[in-house]
C-alpha positions in Angstrom: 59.7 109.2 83.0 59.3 111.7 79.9 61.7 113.6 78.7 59.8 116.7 79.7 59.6 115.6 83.4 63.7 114.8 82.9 63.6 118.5 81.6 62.1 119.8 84.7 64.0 118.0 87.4 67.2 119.3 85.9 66.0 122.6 86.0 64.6 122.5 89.3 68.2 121.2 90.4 69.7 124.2 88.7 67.7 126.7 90.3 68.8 124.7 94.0 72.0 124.6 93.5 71.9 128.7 92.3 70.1 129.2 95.3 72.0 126.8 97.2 75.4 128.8 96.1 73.8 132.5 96.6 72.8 131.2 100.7 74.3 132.5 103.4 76.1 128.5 104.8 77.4 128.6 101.0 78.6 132.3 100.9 80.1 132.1 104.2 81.7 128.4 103.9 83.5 129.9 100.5 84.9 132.6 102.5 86.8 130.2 105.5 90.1 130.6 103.7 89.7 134.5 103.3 89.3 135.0 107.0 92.2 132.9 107.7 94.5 134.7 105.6 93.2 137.8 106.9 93.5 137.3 110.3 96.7 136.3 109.9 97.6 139.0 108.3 96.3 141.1 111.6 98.4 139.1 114.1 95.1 136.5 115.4 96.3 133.3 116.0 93.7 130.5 114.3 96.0 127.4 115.1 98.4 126.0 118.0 101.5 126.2 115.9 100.6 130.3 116.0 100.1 130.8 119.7 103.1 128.6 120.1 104.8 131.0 117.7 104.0 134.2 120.2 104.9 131.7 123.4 108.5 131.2 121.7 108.9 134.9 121.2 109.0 134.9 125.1 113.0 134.3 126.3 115.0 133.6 129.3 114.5 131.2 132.3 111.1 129.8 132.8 109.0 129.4 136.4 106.7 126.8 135.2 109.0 123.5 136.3 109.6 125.3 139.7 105.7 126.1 140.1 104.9 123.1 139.1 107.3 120.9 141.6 106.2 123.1 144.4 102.1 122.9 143.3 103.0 118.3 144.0 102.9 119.3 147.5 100.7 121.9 148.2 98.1 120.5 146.0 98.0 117.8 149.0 97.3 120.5 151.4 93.5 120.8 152.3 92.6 124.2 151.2 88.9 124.3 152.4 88.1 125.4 155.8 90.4 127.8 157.6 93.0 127.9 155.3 90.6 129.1 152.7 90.2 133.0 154.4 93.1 132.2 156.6 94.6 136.3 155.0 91.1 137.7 155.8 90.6 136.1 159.5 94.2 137.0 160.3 93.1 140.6 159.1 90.3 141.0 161.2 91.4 139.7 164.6 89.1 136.8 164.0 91.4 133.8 163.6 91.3 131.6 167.0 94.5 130.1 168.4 93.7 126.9 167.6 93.4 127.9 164.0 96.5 129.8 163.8 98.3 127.2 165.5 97.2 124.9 162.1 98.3 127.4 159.9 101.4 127.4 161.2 102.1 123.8 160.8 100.9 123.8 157.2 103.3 126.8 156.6 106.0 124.6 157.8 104.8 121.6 155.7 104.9 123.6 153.2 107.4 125.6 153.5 110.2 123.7 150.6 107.5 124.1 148.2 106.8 128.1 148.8 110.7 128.5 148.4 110.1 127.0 144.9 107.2 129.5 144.4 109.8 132.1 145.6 112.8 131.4 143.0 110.2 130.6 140.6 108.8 134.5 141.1 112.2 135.9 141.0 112.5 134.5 137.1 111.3 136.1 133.5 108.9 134.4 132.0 106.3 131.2 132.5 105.5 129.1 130.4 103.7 125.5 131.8 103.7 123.5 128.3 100.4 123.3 127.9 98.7 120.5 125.2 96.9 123.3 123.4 96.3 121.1 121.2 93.7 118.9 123.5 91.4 122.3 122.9 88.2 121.9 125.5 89.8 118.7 126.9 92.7 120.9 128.3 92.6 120.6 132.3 94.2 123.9 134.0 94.6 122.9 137.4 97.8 125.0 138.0 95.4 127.8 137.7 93.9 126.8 141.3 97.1 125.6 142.5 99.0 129.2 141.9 96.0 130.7 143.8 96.6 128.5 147.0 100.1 129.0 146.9 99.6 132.8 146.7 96.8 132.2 149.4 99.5 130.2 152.2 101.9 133.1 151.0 99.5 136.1 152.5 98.9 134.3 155.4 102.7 133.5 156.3 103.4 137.4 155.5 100.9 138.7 157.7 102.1 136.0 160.6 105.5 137.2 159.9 104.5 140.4 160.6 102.4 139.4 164.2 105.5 138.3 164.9 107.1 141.6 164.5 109.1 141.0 161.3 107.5 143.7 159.2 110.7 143.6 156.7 110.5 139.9 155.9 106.5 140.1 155.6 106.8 142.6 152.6 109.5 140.0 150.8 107.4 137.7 151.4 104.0 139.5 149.9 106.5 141.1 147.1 107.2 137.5 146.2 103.6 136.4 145.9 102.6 139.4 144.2 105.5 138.3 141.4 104.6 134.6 141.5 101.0 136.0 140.4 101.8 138.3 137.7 103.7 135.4 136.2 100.1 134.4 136.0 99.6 137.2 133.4 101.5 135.2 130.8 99.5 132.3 130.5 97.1 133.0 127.3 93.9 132.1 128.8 91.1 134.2 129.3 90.9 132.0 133.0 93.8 132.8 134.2 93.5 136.4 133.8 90.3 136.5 136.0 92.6 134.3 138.3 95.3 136.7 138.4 92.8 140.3 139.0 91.1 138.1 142.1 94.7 137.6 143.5 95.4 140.7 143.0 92.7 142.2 144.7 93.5 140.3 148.1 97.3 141.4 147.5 95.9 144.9 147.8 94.1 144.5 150.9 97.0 142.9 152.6 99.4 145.3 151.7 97.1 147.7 153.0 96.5 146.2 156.3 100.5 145.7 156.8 100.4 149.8 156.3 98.1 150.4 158.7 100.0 148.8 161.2 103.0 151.1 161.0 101.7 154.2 159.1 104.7 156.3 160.6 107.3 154.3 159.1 108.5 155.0 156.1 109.7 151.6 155.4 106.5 150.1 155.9 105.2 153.1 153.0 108.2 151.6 151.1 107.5 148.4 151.2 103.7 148.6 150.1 105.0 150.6 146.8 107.5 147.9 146.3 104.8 145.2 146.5 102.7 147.2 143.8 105.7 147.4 141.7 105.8 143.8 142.1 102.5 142.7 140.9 103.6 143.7 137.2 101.2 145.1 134.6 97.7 145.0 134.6 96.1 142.2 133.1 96.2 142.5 128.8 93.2 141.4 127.2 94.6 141.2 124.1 97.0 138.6 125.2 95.0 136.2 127.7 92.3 136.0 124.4 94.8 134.6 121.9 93.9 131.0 123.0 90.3 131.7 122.8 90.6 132.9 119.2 91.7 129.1 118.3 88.3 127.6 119.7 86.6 127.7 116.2 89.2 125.8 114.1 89.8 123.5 117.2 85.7 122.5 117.6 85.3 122.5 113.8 88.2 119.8 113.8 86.8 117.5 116.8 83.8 117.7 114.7 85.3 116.1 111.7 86.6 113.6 113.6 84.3 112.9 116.5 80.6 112.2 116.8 78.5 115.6 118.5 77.7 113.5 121.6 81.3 113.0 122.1 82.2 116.5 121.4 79.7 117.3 123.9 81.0 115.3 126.6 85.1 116.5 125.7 83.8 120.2 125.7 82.1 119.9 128.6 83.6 117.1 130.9 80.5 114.9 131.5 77.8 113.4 129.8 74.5 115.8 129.5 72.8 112.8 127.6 73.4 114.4 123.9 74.2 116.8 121.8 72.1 120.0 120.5 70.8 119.7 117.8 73.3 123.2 116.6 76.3 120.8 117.4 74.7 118.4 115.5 74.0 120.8 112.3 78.0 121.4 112.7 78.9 118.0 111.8 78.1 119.1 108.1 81.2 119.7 106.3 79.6 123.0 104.7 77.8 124.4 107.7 81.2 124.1 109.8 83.5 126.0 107.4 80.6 128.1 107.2 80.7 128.8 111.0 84.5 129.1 111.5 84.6 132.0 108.8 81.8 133.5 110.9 84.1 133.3 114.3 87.2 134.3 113.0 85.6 137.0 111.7 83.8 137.7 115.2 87.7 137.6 117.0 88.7 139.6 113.8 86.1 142.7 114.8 86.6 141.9 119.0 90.1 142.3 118.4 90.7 145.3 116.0 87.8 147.4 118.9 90.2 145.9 121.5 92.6 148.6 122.7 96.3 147.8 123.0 96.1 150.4 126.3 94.9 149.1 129.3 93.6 152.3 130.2 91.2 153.1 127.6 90.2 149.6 128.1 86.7 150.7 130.1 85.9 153.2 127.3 86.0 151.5 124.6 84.0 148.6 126.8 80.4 149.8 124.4 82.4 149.1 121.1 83.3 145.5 122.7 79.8 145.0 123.8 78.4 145.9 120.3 80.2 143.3 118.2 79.4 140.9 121.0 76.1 141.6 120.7 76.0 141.5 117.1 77.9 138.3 116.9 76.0 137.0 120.0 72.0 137.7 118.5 73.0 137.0 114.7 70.3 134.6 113.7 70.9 131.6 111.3 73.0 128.2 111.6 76.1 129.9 110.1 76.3 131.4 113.9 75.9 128.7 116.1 79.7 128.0 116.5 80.4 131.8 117.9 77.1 131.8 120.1 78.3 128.6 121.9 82.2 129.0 122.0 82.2 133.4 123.1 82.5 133.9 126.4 80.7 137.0 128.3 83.5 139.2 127.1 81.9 142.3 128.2 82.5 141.2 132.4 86.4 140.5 131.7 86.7 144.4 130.4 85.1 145.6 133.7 87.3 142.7 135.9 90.1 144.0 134.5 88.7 147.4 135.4 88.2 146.6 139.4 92.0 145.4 138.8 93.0 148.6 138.0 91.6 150.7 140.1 92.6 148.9 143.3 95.6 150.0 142.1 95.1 153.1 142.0 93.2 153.5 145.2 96.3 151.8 147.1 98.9 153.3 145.4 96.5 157.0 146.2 95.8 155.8 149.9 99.7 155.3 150.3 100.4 159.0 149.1 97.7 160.1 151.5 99.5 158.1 154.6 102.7 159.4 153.9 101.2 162.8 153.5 100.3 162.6 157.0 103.6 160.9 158.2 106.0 164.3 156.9 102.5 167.0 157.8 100.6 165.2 161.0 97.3 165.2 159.0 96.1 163.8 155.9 95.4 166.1 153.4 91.7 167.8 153.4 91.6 167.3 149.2 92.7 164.8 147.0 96.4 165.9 145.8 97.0 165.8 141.8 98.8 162.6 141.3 98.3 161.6 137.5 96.1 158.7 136.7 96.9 157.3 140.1 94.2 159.6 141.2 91.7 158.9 138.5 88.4 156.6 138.8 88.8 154.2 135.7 85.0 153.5 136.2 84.2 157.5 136.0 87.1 159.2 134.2 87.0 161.5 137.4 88.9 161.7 140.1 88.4 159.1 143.0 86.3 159.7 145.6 88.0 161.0 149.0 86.6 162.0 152.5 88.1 163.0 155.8 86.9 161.3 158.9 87.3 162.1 162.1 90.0 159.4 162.1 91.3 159.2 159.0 89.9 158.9 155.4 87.3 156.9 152.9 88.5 156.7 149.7 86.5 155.0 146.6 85.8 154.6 143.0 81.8 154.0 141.9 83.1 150.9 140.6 81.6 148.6 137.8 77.8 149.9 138.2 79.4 153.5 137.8 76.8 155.0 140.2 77.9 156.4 143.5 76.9 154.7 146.4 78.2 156.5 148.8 81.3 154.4 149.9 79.8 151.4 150.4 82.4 149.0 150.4 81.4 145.8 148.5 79.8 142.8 151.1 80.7 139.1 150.7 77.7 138.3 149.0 78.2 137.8 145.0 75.0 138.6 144.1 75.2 142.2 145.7 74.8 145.1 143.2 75.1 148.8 144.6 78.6 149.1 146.1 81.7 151.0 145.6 85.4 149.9 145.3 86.7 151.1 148.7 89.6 151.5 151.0 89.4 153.1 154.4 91.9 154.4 156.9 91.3 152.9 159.1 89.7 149.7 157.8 86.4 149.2 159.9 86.4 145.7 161.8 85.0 143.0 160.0 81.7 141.5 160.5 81.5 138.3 162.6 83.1 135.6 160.8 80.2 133.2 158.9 81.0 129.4 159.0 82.9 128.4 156.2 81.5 125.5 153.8 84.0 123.1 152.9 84.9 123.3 149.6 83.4 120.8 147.0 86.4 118.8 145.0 85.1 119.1 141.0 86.8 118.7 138.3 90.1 120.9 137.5 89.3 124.2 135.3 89.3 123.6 131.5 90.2 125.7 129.2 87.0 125.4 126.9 83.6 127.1 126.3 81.3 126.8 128.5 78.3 124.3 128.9 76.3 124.3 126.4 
């Protein structure tokens, strides 16, 4: 070769390597250690020993070995069939004898391990030990477990109150109602959509224990006391800390696994392969590239994440923005935050719904007592604070007289006004309101329950990919 072709090929591999250095991989791969010192500097976490760091900040006596002894038993406890709506069949009259006479004898089965749930509830802080550092292997089947033992709780409250112990069937909801907002300390974005469901069929129950001594002041009593129980509402800015760690933890099992076996761990079976994004990420450069890129995405979602849960839903078009941003930002130095960011933008209006069930119960029991000290409920909504405020409309909520009673409602996550149409059992249903009614109307005939599927446990990774 002459030395004018030598001459050309070294200029030819100067100008790649300029261009190389000046491309967006190479920019944003020199910039990894940046973004980790300046998310530390802003409180992120970006490894384990940092969220364990926060976890250790947490003192006094822990409920996770209690929950966890009493989840051994009922996690034998067949939770498919009637005990599945068990709280909602009791509610509506439609539970036969023969199925309350089951529920019974599960109760009793069960009833050692729901004491452990109890002393567990009465405790400070949880804290389960989690692996954090198995990343998308991590199995979370407490998660379920805390939500059938809240489950078997409603039920034996509401049977404890059939049998005319309204006093002990408040303890007993207060006590669930704590177990779950122990729920609210577990850094996972899961467990926070966990906890608002709970919380929702808390709500009804106390609700329905109301109703069925509005003229007692105890009964008034004991509802408040149960919504004192269920603790603050659900902090974003906590249950995300462990989904901030995603992007060092994948670009790690990268540089140590092949992509098809990343694949499988992140996923938990085998979808014959690995993308061919996952398999760009194996490149040394092109990973550091991408983690800069998501710790820069949880940099932005954080510092638009408000520390007050009530200007949550307002700032929820800021948090849509970087998502989308993030989320339609072309080029391979992207992939990692388009396959590890969840749909960030549902969570802010879950936690929403969460909130204003509050609100409406805590409203609806002013109204009751209202009538309890006057002989009728009020014909306008009183002035109670934010109590009285729709979350969803920044208005107040919704309230009717009825001939019997009332209809009270917030327009919910669609913010449109839909009259007061309380939300069906279908989870595809879009126009409906958030509503509670005085009386509640009887329940539509009761639809056969599928047994539930067993599937794997919930993980604590991204989703499929």
């Amino acid at each position: 070769m002459g030395k004018y072709a030598l001459g050309f090929l070294a200029l030819a591999a100067g100008i790649g390597a300029f261009l190389w250095s000046r491309s967006e991989v190479a920019r944003e791969s020199g910039a990894l250690e940046t973004e980790i010192d300046q998310a530390r500097q802003e409180g992120l976490p970006i490894d384990v020993a940092d969220l364990r760091a926060r976890l250790a900040d947490r003192t006094g006596a822990n409920a996770g070995p209690l929950y966890l002894r009493a989840f051994e038993t009922i996690g034998r406890i067949r939770q498919g069939g009637v005990l599945r709506e068990a709280d909602r069949h009791l509610m509506s009259g439609q539970l036969t004898r023969e199925e309350e006479d089951e529920l019974r004898t599960v109760l009793l089965d069960v009833a050692p391990a729901l004491e452990l749930v109890e002393q567990g509830s009465r405790l400070p802080r949880l804290d389960y030990g989690r692996k954090w550092e198995a990343g998308a292997e991590l199995l979370l089947p407490d998660i379920a477990q805390m939500r059938d033992a809240n489950r078997l709780l409603r039920a034996r409250a509401l049977l404890e109150a059939r049998d005319g112990d309204h006093a002990r069937a408040f303890e007993t909801l207060k006590a669930s109602a704590r177990a779950n907002a122990h729920t609210g300390q577990d850094p996972v974005l899961i467990s926070a959509l966990a906890r608002i469901s709970t919380d929702t069929r808390t709500v009804e129950t106390a609700w329905h224990l109301v109703q069925q001594r509005p003229n007692d002041p105890e009964s008034i009593r004991g509802a408040r006391e149960v919504l004192e129980a269920m603790g603050p509402v659900t902090d974003l800015r906590w249950h995300l800390q462990s989904e901030a760690l995603y992007p060092r933890m994948l670009s790690r099992m990268l540089a140590s696994s092949s992509p098809d076996q990343v694949m499988k761990m992140m996923t938990g079976a085998d979808h014959g392969g690995a993308g061919w994004e996952l398999r760009l990420l194996a490149l040394p450069t092109v990973r550091r590239a991408n983690e800069a890129v998501a710790i820069r995405f949880w940099r932005d979602y954080f510092r638009a994440l408000p520390s007050d849960t009530n200007q949550l839903l307002s700032a929820g078009p800021k948090l849509a923005a970087v998502e989308q941003a993030y989320g339609g930002r072309p080029g391979i130095s992207s992939a990692m935050t388009r396959i590890l960011t969840p749909v960030l933008s549902q969570s802010v209006d879950h936690v929403g719904v969460q909130l204003t069930q509050r609100r409406l119960l805590a409203t609806c029991l002013g109204l009751v007592d209202a009538k309890r000290r006057t002989g009728a409920f009020p014909r306008e909504l009183p002035e109670l604070g934010l109590w009285t405020i729709d979350p969803f409309s920044d208005k107040p909520l919704v309230y009717r007289t009825t001939p019997r009673g009332f209809t009270l409602y917030s327009l919910g996550p669609n913010r449109k006004d839909d009259g007061g149409k309380p939300r069906s059992t279908s989870r595809t249903e879009a126009g409906y309101d958030l509503v509670l009614e005085y009386p509640t109307p009887p329940a539509p005939p009761r639809v056969p329950t599928r047994p539930r599927v067993p599937g794997n446990p919930a993980r604590s990774g991204p989703p499929a990919l």
